[in-house]
C-alpha positions as a Python dict, from the first residue, in 0.01 Angstrom:
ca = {
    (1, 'X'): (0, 0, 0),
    (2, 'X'): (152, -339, 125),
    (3, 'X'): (156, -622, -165),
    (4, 'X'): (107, -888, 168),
    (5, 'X'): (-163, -1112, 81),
    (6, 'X'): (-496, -1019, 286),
    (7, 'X'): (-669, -1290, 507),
    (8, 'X'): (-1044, -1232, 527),
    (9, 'X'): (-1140, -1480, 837),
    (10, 'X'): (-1378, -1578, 1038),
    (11, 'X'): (-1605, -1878, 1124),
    (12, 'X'): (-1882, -2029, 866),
    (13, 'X'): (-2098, -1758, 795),
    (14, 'X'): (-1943, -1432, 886),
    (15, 'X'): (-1927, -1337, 494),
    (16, 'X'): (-1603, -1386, 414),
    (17, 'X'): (-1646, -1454, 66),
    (18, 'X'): (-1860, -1143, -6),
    (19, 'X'): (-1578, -935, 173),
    (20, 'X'): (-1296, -1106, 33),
    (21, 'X'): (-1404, -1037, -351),
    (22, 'X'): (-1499, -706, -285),
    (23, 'X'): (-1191, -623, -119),
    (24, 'X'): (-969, -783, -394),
    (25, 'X'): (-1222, -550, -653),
    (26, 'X'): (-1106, -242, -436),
    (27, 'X'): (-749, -304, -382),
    (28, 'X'): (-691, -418, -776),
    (29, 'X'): (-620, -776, -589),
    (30, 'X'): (-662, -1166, -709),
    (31, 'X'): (-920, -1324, -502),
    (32, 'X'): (-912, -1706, -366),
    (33, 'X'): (-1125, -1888, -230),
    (34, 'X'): (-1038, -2137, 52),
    (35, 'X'): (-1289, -2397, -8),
    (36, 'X'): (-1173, -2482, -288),
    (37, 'X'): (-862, -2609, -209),
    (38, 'X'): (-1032, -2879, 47),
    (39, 'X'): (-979, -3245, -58),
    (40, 'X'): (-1347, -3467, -89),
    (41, 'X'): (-1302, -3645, 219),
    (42, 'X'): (-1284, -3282, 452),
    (43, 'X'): (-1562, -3163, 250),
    (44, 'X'): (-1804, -3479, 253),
    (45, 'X'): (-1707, -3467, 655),
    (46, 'X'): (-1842, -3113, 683),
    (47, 'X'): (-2126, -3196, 518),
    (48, 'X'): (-2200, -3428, 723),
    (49, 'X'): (-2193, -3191, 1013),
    (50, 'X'): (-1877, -3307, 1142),
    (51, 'X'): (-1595, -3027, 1196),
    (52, 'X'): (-1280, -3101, 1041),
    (53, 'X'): (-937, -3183, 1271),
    (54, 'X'): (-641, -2992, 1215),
    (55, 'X'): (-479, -3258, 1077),
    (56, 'X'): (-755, -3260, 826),
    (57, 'X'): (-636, -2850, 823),
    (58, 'X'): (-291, -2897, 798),
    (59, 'X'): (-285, -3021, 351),
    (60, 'X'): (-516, -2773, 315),
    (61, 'X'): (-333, -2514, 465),
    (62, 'X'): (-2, -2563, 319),
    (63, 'X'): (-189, -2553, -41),
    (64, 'X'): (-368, -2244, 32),
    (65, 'X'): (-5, -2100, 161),
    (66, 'X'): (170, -2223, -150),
    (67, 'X'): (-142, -2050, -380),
    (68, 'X'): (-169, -1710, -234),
    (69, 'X'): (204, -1668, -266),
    (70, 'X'): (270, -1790, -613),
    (71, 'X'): (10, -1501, -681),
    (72, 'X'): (179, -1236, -900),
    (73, 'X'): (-41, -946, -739),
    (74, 'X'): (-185, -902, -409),
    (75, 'X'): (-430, -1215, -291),
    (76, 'X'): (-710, -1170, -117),
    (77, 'X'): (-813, -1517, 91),
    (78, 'X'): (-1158, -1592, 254),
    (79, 'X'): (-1051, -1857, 486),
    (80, 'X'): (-1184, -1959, 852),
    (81, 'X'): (-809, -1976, 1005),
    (82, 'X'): (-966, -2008, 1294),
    (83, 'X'): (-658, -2093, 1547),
    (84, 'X'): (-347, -1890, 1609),
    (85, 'X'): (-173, -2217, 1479),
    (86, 'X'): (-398, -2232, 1103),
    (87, 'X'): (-259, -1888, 1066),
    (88, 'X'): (72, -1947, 1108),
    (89, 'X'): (109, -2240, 903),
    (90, 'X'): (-69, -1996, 662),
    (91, 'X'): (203, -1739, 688),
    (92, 'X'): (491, -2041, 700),
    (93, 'X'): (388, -2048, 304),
    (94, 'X'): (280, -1714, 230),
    (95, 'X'): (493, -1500, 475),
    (96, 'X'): (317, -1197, 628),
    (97, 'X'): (-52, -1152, 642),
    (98, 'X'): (-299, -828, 668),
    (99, 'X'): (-558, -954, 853),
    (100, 'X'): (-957, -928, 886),
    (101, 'X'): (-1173, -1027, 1139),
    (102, 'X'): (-1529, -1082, 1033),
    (103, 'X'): (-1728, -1152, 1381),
    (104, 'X'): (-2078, -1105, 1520),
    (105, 'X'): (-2352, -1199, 1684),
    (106, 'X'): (-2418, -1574, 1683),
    (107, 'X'): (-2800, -1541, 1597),
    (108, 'X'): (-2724, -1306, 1258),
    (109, 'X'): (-2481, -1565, 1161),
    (110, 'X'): (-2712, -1866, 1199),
    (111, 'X'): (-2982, -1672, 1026),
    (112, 'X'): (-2758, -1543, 690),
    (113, 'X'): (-2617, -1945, 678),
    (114, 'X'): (-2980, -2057, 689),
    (115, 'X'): (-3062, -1795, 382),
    (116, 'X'): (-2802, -1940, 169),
    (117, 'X'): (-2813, -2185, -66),
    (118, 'X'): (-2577, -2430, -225),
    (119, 'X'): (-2302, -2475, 80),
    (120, 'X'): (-2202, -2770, 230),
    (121, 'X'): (-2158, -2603, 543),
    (122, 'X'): (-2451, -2694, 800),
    (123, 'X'): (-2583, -2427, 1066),
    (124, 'X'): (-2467, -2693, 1293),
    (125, 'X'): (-2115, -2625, 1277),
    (126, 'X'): (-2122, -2309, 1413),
    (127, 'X'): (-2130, -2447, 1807),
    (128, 'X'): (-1773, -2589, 1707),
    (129, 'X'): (-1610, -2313, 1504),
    (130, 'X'): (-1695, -2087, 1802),
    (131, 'X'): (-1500, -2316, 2052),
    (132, 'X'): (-1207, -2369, 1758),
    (133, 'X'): (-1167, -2019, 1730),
    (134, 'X'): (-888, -1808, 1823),
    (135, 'X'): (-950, -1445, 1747),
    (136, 'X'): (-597, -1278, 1599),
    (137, 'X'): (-451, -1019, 1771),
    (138, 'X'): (-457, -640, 1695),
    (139, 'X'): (-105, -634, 1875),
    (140, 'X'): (40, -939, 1819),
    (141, 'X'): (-102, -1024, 1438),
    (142, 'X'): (-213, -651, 1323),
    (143, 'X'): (-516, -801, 1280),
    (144, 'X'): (-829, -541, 1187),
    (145, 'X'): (-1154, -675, 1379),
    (146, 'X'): (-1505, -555, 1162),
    (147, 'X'): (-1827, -621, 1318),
    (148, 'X'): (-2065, -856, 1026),
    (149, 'X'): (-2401, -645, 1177),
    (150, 'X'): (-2228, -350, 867),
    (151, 'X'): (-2357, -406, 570),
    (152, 'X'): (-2103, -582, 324),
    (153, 'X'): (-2009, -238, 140),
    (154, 'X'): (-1977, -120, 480),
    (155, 'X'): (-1743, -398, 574),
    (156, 'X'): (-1516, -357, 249),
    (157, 'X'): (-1480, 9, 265),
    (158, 'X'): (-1373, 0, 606),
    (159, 'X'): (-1109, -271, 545),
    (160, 'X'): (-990, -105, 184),
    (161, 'X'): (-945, 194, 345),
    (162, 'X'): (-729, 48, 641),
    (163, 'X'): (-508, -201, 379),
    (164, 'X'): (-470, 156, 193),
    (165, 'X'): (-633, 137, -119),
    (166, 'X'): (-649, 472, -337),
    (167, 'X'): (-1000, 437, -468),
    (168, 'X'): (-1269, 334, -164),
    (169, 'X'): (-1629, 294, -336),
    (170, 'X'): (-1946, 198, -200),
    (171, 'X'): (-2229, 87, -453),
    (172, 'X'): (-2001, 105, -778),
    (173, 'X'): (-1954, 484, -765),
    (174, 'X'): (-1580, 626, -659),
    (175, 'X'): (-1569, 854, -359),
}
């Protein structure tokens, strides 16, 4: 198994968090969170429905870099990285990446981000992380692409498996 960090991306709402834990839980990983490492200005201008600039991205980026790699084990990031460019200044920091993909259908997205509760991250935003995004490359990045319409056990078996871990479970039980 490869001790490169693991970036779960995707735009708002695809689930990365969900997939990002449960793949750090499966693969004995640390798991970190990318929203936490934006400053109050990017996240009072998301919540105000306006999508962030990549010079907004570029801080937050380089933190999230430094943070992943001064993990001792293998990190496991949720982060959008939604442009070629986000994910190489991510790499520029961290070094190599194992990358996944969340995607899916527009209307299951905007339905699970209208279900949650507690994110600063309007429905609204979805228009422009669509038009921001750059899918990564199977060839070019390695990047595994998982459909969001699995469920979330679904999704993190299916990525454990591919980053190699030893012990794939579904539900708590080992298979």
């Amino acid at each position: 198994m490869s001790a490169r960090p693991v970036l779960v991306m995707g735009i708002c709402g695809v689930g990365k968090t969900t997939v990002a834990q449960g793949i750090a839980d499966r693969i004995g990983g640390t798991y970190v969170e990318a929203d936490l490492f934006h400053d109050d200005t990017s996240v009072a201008h998301m919540r105000a429905g306006k999508p962030l600039t990549d010079d907004m991205r570029w801080g937050w980026l380089d933190r999230l870099g430094a943070a992943i790699a001064a993990e001792p084990g293998r990190a496991v990031l949720a982060c959008s990285a939604l442009g070629r460019a986000h994910r190489d200044r991510l790499r520029a920091g961290a070094g190599p990446l194992d990358i996944v993909f969340l995607h899916g259908d527009r209307a299951l997205i905007e339905a699970r981000m209208s279900a949650r509760q507690g994110h600063y991250m309007p429905t609204s935003l979805i228009d422009s992380q669509l038009a921001a995004l750059q899918p990564p490359s199977p060839e070019d990045e390695g990047a595994l692409w998982i459909d969001v319409a699995m469920t979330p056990d679904a999704i993190i078996d299916t990525a454990a498996k591919a980053l190699g871990a030893d012990k794939v479970s579904t539900g708590g039980e080992p298979k």
